[in-house]
mmCIF file of the C-alpha atoms, coordinates in Angstrom:
data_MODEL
# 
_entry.id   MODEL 
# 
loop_
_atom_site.group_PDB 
_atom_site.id 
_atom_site.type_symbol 
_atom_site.label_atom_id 
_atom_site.label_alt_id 
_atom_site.label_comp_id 
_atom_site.label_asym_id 
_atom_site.label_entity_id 
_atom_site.label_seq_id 
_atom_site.pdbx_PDB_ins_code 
_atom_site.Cartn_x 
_atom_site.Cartn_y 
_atom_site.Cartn_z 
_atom_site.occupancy 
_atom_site.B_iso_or_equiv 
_atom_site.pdbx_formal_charge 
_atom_site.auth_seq_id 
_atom_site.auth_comp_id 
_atom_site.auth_asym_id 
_atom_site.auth_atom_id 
_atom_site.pdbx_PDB_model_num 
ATOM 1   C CA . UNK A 1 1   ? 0.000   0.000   0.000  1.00 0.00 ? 1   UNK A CA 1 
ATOM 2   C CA . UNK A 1 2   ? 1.694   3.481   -0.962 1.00 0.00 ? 2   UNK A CA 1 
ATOM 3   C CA . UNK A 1 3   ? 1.732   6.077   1.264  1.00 0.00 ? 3   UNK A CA 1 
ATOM 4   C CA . UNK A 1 4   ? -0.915  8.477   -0.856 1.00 0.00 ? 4   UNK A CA 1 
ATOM 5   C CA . UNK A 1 5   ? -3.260  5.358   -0.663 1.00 0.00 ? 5   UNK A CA 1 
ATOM 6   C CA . UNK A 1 6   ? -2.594  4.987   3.025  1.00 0.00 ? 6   UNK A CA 1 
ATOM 7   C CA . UNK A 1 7   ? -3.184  8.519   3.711  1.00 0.00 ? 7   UNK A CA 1 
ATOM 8   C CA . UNK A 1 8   ? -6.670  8.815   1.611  1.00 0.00 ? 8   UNK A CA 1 
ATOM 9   C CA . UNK A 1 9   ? -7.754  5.311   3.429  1.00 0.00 ? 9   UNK A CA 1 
ATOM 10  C CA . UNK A 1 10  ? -7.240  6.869   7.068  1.00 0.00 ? 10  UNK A CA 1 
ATOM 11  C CA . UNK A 1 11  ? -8.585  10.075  6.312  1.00 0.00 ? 11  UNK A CA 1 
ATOM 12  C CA . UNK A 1 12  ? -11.748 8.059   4.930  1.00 0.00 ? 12  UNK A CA 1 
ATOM 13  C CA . UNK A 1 13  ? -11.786 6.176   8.313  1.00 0.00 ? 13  UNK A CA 1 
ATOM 14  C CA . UNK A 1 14  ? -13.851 7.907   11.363 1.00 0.00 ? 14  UNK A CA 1 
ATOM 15  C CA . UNK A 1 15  ? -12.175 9.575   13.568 1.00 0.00 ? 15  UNK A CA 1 
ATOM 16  C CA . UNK A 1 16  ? -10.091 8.067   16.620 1.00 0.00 ? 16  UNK A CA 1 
ATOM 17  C CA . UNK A 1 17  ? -8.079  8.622   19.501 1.00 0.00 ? 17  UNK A CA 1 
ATOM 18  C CA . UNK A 1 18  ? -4.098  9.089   18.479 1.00 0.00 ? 18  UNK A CA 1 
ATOM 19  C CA . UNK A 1 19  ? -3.035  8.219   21.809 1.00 0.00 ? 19  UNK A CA 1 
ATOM 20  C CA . UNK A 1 20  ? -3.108  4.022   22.155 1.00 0.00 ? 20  UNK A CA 1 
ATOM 21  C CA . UNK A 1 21  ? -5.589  3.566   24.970 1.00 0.00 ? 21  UNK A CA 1 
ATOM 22  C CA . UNK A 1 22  ? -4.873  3.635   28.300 1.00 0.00 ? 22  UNK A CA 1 
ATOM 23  C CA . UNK A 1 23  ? -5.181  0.096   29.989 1.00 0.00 ? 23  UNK A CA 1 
ATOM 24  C CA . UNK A 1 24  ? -3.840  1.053   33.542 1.00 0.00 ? 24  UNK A CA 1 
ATOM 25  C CA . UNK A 1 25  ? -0.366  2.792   33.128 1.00 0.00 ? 25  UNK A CA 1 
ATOM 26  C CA . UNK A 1 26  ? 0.339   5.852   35.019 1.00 0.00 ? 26  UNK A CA 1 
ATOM 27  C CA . UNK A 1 27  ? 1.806   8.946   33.287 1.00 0.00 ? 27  UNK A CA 1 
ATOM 28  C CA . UNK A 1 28  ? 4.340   10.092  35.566 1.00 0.00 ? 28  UNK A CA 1 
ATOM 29  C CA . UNK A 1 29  ? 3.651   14.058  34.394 1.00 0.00 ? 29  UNK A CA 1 
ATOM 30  C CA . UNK A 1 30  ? -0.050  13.485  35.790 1.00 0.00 ? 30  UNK A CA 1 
ATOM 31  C CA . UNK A 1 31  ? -0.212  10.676  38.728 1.00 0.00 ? 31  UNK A CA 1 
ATOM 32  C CA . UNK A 1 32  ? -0.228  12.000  42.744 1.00 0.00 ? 32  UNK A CA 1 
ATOM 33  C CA . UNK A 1 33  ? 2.296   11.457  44.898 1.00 0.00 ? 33  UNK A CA 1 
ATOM 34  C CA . UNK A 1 34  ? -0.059  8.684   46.068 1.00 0.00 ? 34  UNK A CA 1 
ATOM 35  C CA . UNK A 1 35  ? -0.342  7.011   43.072 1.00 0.00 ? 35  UNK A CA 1 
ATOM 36  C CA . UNK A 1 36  ? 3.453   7.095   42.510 1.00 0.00 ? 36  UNK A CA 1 
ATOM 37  C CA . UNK A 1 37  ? 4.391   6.169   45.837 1.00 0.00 ? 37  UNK A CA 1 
ATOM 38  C CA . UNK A 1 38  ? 1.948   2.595   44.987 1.00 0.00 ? 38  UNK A CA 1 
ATOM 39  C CA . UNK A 1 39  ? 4.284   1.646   42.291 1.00 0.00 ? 39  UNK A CA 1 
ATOM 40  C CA . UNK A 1 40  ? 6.623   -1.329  43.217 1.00 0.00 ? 40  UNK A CA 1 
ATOM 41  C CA . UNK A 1 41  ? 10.003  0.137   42.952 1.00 0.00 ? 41  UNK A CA 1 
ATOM 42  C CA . UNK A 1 42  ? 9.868   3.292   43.555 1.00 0.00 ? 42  UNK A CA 1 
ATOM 43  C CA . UNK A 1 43  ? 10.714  4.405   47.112 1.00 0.00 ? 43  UNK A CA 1 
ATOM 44  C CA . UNK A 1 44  ? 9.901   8.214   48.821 1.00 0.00 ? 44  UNK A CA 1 
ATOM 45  C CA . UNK A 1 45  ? 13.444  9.642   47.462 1.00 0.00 ? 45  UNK A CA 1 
ATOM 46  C CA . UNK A 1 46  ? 12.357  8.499   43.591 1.00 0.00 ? 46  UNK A CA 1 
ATOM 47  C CA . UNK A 1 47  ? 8.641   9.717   44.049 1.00 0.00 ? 47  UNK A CA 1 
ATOM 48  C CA . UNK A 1 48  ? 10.413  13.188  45.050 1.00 0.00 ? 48  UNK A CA 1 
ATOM 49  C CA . UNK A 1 49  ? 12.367  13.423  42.076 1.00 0.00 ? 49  UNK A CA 1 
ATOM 50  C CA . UNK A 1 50  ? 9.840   12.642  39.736 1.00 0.00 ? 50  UNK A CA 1 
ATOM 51  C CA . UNK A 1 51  ? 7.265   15.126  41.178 1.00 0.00 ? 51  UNK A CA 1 
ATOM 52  C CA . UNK A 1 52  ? 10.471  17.578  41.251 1.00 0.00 ? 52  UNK A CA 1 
ATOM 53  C CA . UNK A 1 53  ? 11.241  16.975  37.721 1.00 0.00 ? 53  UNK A CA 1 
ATOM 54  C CA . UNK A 1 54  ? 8.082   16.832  35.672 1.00 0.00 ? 54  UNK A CA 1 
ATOM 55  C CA . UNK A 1 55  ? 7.129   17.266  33.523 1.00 0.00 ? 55  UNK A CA 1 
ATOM 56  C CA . UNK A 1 56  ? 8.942   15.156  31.095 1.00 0.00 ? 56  UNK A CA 1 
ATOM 57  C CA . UNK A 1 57  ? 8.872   15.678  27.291 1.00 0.00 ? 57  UNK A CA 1 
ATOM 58  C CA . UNK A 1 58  ? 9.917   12.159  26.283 1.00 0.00 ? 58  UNK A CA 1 
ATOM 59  C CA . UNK A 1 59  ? 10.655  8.554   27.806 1.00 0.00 ? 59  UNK A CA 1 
ATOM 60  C CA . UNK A 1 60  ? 13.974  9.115   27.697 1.00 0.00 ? 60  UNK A CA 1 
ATOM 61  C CA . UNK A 1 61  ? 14.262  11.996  29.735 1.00 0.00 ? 61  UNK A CA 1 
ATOM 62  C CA . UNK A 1 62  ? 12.437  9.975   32.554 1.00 0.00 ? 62  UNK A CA 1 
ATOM 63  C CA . UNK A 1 63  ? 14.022  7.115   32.554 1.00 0.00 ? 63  UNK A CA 1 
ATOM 64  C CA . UNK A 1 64  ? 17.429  9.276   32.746 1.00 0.00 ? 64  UNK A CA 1 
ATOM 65  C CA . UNK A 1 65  ? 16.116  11.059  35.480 1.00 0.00 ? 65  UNK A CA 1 
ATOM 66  C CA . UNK A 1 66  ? 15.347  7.541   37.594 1.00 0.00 ? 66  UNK A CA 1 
ATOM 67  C CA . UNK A 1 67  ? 18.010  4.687   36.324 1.00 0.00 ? 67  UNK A CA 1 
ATOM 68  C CA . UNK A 1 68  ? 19.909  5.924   39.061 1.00 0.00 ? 68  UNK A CA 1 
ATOM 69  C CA . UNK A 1 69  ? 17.979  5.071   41.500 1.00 0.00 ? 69  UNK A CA 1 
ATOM 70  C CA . UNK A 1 70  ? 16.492  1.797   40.824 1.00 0.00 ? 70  UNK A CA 1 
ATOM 71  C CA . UNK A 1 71  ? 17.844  -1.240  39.203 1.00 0.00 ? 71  UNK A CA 1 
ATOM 72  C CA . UNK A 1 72  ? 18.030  -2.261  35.747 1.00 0.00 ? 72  UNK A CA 1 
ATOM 73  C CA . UNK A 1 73  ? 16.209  -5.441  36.782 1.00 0.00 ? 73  UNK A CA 1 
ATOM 74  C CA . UNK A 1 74  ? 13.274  -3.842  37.772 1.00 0.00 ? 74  UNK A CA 1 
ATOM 75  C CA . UNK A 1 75  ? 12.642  -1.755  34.451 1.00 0.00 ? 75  UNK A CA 1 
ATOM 76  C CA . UNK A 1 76  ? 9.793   -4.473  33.113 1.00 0.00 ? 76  UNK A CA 1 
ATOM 77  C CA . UNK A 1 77  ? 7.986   -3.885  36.380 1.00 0.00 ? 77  UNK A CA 1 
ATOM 78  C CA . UNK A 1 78  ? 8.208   -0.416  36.467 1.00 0.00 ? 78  UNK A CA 1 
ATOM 79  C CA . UNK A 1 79  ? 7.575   0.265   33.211 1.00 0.00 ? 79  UNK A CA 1 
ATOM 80  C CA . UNK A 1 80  ? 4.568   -2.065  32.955 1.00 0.00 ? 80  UNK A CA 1 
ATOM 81  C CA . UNK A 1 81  ? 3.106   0.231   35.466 1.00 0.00 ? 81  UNK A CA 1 
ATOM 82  C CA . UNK A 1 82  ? 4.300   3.733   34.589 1.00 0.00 ? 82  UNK A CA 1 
ATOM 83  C CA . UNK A 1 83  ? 5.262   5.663   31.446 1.00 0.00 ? 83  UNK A CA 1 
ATOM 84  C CA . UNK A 1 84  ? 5.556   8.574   29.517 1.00 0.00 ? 84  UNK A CA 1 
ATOM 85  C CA . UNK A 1 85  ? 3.808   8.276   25.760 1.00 0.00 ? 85  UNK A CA 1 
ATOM 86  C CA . UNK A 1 86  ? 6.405   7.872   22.927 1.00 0.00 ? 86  UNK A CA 1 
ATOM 87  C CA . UNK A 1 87  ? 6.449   9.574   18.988 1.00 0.00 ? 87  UNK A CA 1 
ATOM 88  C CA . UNK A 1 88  ? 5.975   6.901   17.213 1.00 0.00 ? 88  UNK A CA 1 
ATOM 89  C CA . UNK A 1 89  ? 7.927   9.109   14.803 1.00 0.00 ? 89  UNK A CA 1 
ATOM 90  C CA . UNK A 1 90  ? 9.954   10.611  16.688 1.00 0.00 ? 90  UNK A CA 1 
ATOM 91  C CA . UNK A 1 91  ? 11.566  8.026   19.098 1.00 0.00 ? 91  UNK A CA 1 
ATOM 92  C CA . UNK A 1 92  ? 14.654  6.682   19.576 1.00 0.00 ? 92  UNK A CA 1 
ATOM 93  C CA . UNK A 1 93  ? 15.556  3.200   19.629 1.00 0.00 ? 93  UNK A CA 1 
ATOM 94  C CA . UNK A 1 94  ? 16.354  3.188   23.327 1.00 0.00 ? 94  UNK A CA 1 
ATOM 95  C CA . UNK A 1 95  ? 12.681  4.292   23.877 1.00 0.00 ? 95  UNK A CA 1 
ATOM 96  C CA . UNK A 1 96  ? 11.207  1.713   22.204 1.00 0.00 ? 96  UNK A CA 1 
ATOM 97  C CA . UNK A 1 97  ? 13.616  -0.987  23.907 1.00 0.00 ? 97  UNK A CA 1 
ATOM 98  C CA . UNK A 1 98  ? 12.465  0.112   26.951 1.00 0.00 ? 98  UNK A CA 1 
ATOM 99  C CA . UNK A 1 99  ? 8.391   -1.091  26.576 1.00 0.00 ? 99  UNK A CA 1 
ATOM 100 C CA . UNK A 1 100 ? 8.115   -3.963  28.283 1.00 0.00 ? 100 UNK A CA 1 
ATOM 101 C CA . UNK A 1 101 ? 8.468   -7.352  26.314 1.00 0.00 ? 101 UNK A CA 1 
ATOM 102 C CA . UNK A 1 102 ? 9.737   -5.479  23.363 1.00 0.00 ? 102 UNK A CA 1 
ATOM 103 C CA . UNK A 1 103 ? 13.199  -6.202  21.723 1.00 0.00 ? 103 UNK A CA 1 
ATOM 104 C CA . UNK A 1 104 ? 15.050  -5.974  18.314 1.00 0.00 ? 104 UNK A CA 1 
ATOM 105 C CA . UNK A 1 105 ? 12.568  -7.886  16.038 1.00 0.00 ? 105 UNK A CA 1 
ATOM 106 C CA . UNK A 1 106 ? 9.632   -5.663  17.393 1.00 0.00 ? 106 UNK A CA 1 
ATOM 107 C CA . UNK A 1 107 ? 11.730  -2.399  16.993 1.00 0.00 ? 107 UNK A CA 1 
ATOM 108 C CA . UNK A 1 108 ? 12.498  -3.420  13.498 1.00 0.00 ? 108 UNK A CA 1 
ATOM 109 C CA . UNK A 1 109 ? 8.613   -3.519  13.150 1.00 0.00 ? 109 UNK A CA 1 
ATOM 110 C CA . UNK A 1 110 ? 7.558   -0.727  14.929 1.00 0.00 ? 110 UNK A CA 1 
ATOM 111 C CA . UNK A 1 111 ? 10.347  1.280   12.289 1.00 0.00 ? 111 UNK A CA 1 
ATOM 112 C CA . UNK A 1 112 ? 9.659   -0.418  9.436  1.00 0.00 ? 112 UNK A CA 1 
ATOM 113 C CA . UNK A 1 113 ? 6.026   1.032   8.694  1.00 0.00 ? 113 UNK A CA 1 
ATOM 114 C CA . UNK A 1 114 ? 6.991   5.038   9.719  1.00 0.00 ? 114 UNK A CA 1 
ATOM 115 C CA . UNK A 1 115 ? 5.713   7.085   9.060  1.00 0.00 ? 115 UNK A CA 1 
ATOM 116 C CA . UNK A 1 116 ? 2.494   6.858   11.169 1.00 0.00 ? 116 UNK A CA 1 
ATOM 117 C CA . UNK A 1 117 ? -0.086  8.970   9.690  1.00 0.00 ? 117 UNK A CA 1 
ATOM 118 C CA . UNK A 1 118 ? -2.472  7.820   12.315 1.00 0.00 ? 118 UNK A CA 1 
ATOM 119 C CA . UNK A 1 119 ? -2.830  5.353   15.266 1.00 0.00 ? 119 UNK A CA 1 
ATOM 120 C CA . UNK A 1 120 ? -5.032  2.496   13.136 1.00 0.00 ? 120 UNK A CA 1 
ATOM 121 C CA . UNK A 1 121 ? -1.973  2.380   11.041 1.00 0.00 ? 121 UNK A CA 1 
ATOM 122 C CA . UNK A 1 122 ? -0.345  0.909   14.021 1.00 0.00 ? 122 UNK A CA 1 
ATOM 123 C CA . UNK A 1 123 ? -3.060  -1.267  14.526 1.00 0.00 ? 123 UNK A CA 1 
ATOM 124 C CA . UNK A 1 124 ? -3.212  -3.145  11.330 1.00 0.00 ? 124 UNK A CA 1 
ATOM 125 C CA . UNK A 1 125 ? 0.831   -3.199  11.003 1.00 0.00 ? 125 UNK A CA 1 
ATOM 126 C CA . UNK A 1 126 ? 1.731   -4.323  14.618 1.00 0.00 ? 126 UNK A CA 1 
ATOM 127 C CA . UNK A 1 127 ? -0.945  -6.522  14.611 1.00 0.00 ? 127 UNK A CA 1 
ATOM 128 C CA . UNK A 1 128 ? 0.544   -8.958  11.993 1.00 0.00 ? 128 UNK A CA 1 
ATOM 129 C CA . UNK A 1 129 ? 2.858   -10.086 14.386 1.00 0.00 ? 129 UNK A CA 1 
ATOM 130 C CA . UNK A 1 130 ? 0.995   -10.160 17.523 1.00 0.00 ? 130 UNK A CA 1 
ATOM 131 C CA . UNK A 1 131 ? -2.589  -10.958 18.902 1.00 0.00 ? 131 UNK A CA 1 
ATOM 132 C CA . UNK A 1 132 ? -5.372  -8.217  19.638 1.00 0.00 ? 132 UNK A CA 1 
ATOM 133 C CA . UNK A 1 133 ? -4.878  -8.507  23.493 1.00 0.00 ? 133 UNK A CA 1 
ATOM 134 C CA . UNK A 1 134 ? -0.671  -8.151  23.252 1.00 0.00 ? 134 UNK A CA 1 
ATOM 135 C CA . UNK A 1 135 ? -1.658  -5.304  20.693 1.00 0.00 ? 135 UNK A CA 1 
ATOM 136 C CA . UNK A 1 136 ? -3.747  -3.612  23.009 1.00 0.00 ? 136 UNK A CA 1 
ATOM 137 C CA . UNK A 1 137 ? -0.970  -3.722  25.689 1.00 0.00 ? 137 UNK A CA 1 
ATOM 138 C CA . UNK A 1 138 ? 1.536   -2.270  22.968 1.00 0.00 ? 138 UNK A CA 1 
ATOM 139 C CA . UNK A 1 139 ? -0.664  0.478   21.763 1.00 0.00 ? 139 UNK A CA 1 
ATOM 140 C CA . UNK A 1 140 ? -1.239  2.253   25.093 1.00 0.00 ? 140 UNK A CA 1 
ATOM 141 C CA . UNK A 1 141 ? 2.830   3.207   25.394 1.00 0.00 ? 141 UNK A CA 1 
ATOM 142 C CA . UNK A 1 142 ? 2.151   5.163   21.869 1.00 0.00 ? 142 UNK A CA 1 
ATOM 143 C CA . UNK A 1 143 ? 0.663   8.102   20.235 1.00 0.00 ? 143 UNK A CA 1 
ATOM 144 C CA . UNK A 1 144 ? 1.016   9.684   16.692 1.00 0.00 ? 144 UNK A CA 1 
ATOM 145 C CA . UNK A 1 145 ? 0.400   13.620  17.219 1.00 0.00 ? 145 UNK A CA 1 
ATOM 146 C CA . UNK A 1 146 ? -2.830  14.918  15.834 1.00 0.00 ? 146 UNK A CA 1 
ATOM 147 C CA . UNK A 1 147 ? -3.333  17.985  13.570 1.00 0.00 ? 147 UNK A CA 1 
ATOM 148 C CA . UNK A 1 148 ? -4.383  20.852  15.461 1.00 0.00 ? 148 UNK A CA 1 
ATOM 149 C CA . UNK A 1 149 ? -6.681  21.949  12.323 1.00 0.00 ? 149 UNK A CA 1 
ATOM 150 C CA . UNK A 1 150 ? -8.643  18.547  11.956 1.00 0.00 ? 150 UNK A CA 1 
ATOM 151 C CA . UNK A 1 151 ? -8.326  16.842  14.846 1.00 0.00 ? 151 UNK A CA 1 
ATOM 152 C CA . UNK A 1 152 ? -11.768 15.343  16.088 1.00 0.00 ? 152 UNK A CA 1 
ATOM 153 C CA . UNK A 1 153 ? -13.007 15.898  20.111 1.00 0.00 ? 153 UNK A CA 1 
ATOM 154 C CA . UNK A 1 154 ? -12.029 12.246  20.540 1.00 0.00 ? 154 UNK A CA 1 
ATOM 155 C CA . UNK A 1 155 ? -8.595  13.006  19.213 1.00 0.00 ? 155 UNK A CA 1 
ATOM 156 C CA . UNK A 1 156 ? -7.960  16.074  21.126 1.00 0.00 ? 156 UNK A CA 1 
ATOM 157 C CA . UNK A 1 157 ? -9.320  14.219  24.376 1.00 0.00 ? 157 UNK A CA 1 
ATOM 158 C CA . UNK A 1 158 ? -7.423  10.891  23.905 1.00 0.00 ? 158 UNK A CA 1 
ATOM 159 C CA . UNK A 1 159 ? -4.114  13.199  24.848 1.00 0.00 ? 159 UNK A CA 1 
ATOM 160 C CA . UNK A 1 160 ? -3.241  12.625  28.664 1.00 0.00 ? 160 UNK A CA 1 
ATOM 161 C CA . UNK A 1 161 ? -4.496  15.168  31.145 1.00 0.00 ? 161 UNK A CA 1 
ATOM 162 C CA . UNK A 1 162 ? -6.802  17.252  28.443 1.00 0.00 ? 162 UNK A CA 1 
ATOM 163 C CA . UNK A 1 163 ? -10.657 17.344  29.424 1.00 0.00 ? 163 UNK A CA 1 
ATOM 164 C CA . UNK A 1 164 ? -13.509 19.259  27.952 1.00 0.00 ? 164 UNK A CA 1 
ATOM 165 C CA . UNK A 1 165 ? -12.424 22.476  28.744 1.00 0.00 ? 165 UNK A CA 1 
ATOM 166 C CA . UNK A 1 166 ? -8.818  22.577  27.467 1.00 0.00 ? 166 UNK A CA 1 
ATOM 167 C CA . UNK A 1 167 ? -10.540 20.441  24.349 1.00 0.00 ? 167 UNK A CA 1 
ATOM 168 C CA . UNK A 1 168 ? -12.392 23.529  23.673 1.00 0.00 ? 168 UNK A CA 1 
ATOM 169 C CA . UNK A 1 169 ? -9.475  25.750  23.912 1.00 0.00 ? 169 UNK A CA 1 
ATOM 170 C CA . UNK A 1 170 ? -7.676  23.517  21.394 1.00 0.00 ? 170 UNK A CA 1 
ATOM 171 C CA . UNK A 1 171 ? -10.899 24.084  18.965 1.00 0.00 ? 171 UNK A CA 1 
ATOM 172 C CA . UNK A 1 172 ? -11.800 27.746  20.190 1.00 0.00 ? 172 UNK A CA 1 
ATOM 173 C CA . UNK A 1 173 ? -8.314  28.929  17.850 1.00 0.00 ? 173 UNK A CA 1 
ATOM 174 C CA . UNK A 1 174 ? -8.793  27.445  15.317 1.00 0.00 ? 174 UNK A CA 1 
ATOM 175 C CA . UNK A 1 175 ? -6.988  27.700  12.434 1.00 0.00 ? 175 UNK A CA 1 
ATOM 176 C CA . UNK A 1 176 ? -3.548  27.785  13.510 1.00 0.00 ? 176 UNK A CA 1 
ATOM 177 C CA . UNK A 1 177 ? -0.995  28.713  11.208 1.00 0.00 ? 177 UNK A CA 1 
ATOM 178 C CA . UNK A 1 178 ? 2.173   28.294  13.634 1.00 0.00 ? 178 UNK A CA 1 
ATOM 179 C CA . UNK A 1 179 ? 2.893   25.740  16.960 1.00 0.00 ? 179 UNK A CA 1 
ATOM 180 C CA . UNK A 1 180 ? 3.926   29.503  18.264 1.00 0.00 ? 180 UNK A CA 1 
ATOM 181 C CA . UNK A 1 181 ? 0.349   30.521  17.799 1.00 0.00 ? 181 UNK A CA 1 
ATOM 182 C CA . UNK A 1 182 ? -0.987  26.868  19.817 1.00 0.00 ? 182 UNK A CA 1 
ATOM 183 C CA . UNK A 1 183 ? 1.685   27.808  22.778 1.00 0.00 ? 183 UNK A CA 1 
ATOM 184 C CA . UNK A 1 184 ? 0.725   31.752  22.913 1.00 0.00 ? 184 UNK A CA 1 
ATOM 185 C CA . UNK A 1 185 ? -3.407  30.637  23.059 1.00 0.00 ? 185 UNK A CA 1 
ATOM 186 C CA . UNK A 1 186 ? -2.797  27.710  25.440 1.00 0.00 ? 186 UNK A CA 1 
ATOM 187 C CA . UNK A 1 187 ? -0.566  29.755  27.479 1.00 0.00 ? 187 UNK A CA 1 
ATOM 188 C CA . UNK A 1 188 ? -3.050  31.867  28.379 1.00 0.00 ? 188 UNK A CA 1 
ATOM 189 C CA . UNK A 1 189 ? -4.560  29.028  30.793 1.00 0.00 ? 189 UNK A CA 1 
ATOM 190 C CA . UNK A 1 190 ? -1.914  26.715  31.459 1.00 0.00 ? 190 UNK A CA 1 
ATOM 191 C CA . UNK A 1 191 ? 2.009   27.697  32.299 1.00 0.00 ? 191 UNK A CA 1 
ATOM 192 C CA . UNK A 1 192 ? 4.843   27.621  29.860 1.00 0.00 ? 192 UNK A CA 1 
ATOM 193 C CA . UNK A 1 193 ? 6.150   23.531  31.414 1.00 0.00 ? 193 UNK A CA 1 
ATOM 194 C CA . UNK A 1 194 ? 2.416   22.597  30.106 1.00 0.00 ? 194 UNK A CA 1 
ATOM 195 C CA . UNK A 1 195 ? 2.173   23.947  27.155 1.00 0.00 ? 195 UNK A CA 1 
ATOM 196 C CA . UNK A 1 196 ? 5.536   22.258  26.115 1.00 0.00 ? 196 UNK A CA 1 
ATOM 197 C CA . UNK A 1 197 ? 3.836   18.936  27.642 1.00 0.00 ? 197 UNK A CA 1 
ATOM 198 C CA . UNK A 1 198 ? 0.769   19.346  25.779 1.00 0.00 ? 198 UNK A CA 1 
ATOM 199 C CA . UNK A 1 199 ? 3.032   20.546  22.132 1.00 0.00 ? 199 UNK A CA 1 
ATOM 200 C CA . UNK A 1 200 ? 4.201   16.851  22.039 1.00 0.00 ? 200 UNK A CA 1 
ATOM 201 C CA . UNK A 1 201 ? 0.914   15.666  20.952 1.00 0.00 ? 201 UNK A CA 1 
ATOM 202 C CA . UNK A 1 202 ? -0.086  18.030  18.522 1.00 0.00 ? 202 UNK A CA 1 
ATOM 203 C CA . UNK A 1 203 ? 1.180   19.284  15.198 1.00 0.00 ? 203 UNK A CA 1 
ATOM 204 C CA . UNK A 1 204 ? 0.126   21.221  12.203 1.00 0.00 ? 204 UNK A CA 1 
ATOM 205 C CA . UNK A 1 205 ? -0.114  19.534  8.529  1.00 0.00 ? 205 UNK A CA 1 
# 
């Protein structure tokens, strides 16, 4: 299937969430201290640093901020409990490494069919190689931004921590002609560390 024929298909398609759905993970930019402090492996000191350091604009930069302070054998564990959403086009191969139950043959897949143009691409390409219920698991560590000037209320509400109200922010500027027009309106209700949380799920096309 070429990309032009890929790209008319999905746009023919209704309308879905670009962030995989959420099947119990916690985002470490949005859980409590409570919910943090729950997770096997991470002690009082850890919870601190994450709550000190959020938010965090890609895997990598949490896991950086944490391998210190827990061991490498726990990573599965953690990491089937708590994550930050990765690009699927713009990750690096130590992100992707770092899903639980994921190694070289399933990065070679998850790279071979970028670029993502939207999330049910990812569907129908992963799952060649794996069952519905191990896709399901897969899809909820991944997002493919949306377009700011399309993007459906699901869409807009599938990305972590936005409700009705920022949802209708997102719409209320509409069109947007520059990211620096998204992080001047949003910035109005939200500080500058959210805005740049909230810019990794959205784009302009």
């Amino acid at each position: 299937m070429t990309l032009s024929f890929l790209g008319l298909f999905l746009l023919a398609a209704p309308s879905m969430a670009q962030v995989g759905e959420n099947l119990g993970l916690l985002n470490p930019n949005l859980a409590s201290s409570d919910e943090l402090a729950a997770v096997p492996g991470l002690n009082n000191t850890v919870v601190e640093e994450i709550l000190a350091g959020r938010p965090f604009l890609s895997m990598l930069e949490f896991h950086e901020a944490i391998e210190g302070h827990v061991s490498e054998s726990t990573y599965d564990q953690l990491y089937g409990a708590l994550w930050v959403p990765i690009d699927l086009n713009d990750v690096t191969n130590e992100e992707i490494l770092l899903i639980p139950g994921v190694g070289n043959r399933m990065l070679h897949e998850f790279e071979e069919y970028r670029p993502y143009i939207a999330l049910p691409q990812f569907h129908r390409e992963i799952g060649k190689y794996v069952d519905d219920e191990e896709l399901a698991r897969l899809a909820q560590y991944v997002y493919v931004r949306i377009d700011l000037n399309s993007a459906s209320e699901a869409e807009i509400l599938s990305i972590p921590g936005v409700g009705p109200r920022m949802q209708h922010e997102f719409e209320e500027y509409r069109p947007y002609a520059a990211m620096a027009q998204f992080s001047r309106e949003i910035g109005k209700y939200v500080d500058d560390e959210e805005v740049d949380r909230l810019a990794r799920y959205v784009e302009i096309r």
